[in-house]
N, C-alpha and C positions, 0 to 999 in steps of 0.2 A: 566692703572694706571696713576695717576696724578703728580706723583713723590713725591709726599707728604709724609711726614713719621712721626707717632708718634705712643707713647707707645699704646697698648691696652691690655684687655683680654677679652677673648671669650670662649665660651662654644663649642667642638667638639663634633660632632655626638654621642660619645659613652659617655657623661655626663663628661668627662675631661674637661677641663680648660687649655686654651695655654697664653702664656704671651710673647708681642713682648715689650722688655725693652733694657736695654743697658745692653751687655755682660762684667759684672766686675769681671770676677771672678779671673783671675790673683789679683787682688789687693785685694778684699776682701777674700779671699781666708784661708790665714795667720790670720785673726782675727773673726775666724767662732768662736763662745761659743763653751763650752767644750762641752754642747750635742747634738751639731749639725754637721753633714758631711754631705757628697756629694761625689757621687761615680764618676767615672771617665769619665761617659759619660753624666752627670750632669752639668750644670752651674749657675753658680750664675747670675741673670738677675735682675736690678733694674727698676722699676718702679716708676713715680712721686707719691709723697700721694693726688695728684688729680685724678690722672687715677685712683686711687686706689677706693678712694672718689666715683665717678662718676659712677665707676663700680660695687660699693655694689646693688644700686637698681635692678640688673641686675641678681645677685648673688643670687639662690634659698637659704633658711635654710634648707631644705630638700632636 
């Protein structure tokens, strides 16, 4: 490892999707829309809208 650290996502063996972002979920937590939760072993992890960007081509539609 090169110490180097930034957002990604990635595709897991079983067609799932991992997302290494920054853990905000104490703070966004409180201001989730009304039809959204997250159960308790859940976290809310943000990601920039370039990782996002960058990782659509990556991203099957099927």
């Amino acid at each position: 490892m090169s110490g180097d650290t930034c957002p990604d996502i990635f595709e897991l063996s079983d067609g799932n999707f991992a997302v290494i972002g920054t853990d905000r979920t104490l703070e966004l937590d409180v201001g989730l829309p009304p039809d959204a939760s997250r159960a308790d072993y859940e976290r809310i992890v943000v990601i920039t809208r370039e990782t996002l960007i960058r990782a659509k081509k990556d991203i099957p539609d099927r």
